[in-house]
Structures are given as C-alpha cells and as structure tokens.
C-alpha positions in Angstrom: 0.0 0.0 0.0 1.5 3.6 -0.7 1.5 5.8 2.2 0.7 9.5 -0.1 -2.3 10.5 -1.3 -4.4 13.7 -2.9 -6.8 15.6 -1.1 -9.2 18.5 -2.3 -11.0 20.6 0.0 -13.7 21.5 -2.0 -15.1 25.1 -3.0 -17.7 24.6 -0.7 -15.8 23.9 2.3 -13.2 26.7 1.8 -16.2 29.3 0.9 -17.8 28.7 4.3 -14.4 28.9 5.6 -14.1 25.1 6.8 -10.2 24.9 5.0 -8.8 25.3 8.7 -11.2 22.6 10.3 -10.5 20.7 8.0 -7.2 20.3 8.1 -7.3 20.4 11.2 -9.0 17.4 11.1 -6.4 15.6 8.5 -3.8 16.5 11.0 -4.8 15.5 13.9 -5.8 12.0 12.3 -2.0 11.3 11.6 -1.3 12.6 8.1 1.8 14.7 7.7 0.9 17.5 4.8 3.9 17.0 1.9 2.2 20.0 -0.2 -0.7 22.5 -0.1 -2.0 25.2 -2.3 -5.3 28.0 -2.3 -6.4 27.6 -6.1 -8.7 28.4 -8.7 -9.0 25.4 -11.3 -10.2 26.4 -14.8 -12.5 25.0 -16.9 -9.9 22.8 -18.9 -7.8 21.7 -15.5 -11.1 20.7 -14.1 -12.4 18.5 -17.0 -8.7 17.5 -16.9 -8.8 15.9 -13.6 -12.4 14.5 -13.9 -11.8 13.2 -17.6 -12.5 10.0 -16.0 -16.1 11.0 -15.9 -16.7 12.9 -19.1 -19.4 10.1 -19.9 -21.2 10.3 -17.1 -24.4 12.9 -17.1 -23.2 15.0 -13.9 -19.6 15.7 -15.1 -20.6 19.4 -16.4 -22.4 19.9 -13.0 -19.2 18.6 -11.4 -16.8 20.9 -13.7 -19.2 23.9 -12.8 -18.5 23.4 -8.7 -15.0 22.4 -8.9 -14.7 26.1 -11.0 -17.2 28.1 -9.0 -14.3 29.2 -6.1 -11.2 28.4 -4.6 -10.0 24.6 -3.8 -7.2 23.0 -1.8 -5.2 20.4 -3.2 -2.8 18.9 -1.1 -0.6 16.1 -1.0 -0.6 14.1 2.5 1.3 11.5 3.6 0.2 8.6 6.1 0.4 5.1 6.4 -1.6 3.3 3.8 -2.8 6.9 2.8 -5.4 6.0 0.2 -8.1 3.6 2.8 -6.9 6.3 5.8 -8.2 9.4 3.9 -10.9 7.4 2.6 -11.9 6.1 5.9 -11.4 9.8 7.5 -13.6 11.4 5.1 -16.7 9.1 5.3 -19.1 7.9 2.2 -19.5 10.2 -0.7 -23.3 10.8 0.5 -23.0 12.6 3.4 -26.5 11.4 4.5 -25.0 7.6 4.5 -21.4 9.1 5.9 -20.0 7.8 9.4 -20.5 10.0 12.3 -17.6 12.2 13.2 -16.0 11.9 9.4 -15.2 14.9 7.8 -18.1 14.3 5.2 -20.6 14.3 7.4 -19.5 17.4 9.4 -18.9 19.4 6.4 -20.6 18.2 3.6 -24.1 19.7 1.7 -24.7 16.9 -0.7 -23.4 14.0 -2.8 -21.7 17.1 -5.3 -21.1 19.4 -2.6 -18.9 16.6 -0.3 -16.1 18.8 0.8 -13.8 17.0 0.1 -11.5 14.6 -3.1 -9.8 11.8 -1.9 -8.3 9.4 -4.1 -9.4 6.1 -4.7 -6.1 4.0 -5.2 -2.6 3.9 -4.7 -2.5 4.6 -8.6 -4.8 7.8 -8.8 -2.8 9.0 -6.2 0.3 8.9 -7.7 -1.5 10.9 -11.0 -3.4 13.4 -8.7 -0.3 14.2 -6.9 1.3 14.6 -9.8 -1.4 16.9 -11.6 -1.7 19.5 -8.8 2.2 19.3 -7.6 6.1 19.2 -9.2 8.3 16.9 -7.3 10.1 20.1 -6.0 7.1 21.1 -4.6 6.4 18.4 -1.7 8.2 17.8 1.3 10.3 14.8 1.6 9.6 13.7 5.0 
C-alpha cells in the first residue's frame, strides 16, 4: 500500500471557511501535509482531472462546482494513505457518511462533499502529480 495521497478541499468547504477545520481534522488524524495550495481550477484543469467521468451525465455539474471558487489540493502522507483518507472522510453521501468523518460534518450533498480523496494507490500517484512538481512536496 502507498503511504501518499491527494486531497481536495472542495469550493464549498473553503467558501464557508471550513479549510482550517478541515485540516485540522487531517492533522490530527496522523497525516503529515507534503504540499498544499489556495487555487482556482479552470475550466480545462477541471475537466482535466475528472476526464474520467466525461461520460457520465453529472460531469458538467461537477466541472461547474470544482470552478465556482477556490479549492485546496494537497498532498498528504500517512500510512496506507489512500483507505486512511478514505476512511477519515466518510461515504460520498453525506447522508449515508460515518459519524464524526469529515463528510458528514462538512458536507451539503453528494456534489457538494467537501472533500477529493483518491481512490487507489495509482490515482494518487497521478493526482499528486497533476496539482504538484516533485520540488514542490516535502520529503519527510
């Protein structure tokens, strides 16, 4: 299992000024944060990092909230990263999410979830890698 991972708080979560909290949160569950940034995807980087959805019906809906403020990629590190952020963050549905996950503290709605994890060692390793240079995360 790898021990990095990519995380997105959501423009939801950073316009009701949750960014803090949540990291916070990500923190004080173990992770070490290797890279962070404030940003403001575009049109084209958005579609770029959900082209694996371009076929499904909400992926416009999707592009329009990932552009519609500020988001915060970072790169965290943690022992098997991937099922810990996953696990941290709760189900997708914030309505079905675990008590005291992230999701379910901060989240509106299945779009409006707060918060990208990946979903395999592999994704990871690309996400990482679209948001971040290798000169720009910390080697722990």
């Amino acid at each position: 299992m790898g021990n990095r991972t990519l995380a997105i708080i959501k423009p939801d979560a950073v316009g009701k000024g949750h960014t803090g909290k949540i990291m916070d949160r990500i923190i004080s569950d173990g992770f070490t944060i290797l890279g962070a940034r404030l940003v403001y995807l575009t049109r084209e980087k958005a579609e770029g990092f959900y082209a694996v959805h371009k076929e499904r019906p909400f992926f416009n809906d999707l592009v329009d909230f990932m552009t519609s403020g500020p988001c915060m990629p970072m790169a965290l590190e943690h022992e098997g990263a991937v099922n810990a952020f996953r696990t941290l963050i709760g189900a997708t549905n914030p309505a079905e999410a675990d008590e005291g996950t992230i999701r379910k503290d901060f989240a509106e709605s299945v779009q409006n979830n707060a918060v990208h994890g990946s979903d395999s060692d592999e994704n990871a390793e690309k996400e990482i890698a679209f948001f971040f240079t290798p000169d720009e995360i910390h080697q722990s």
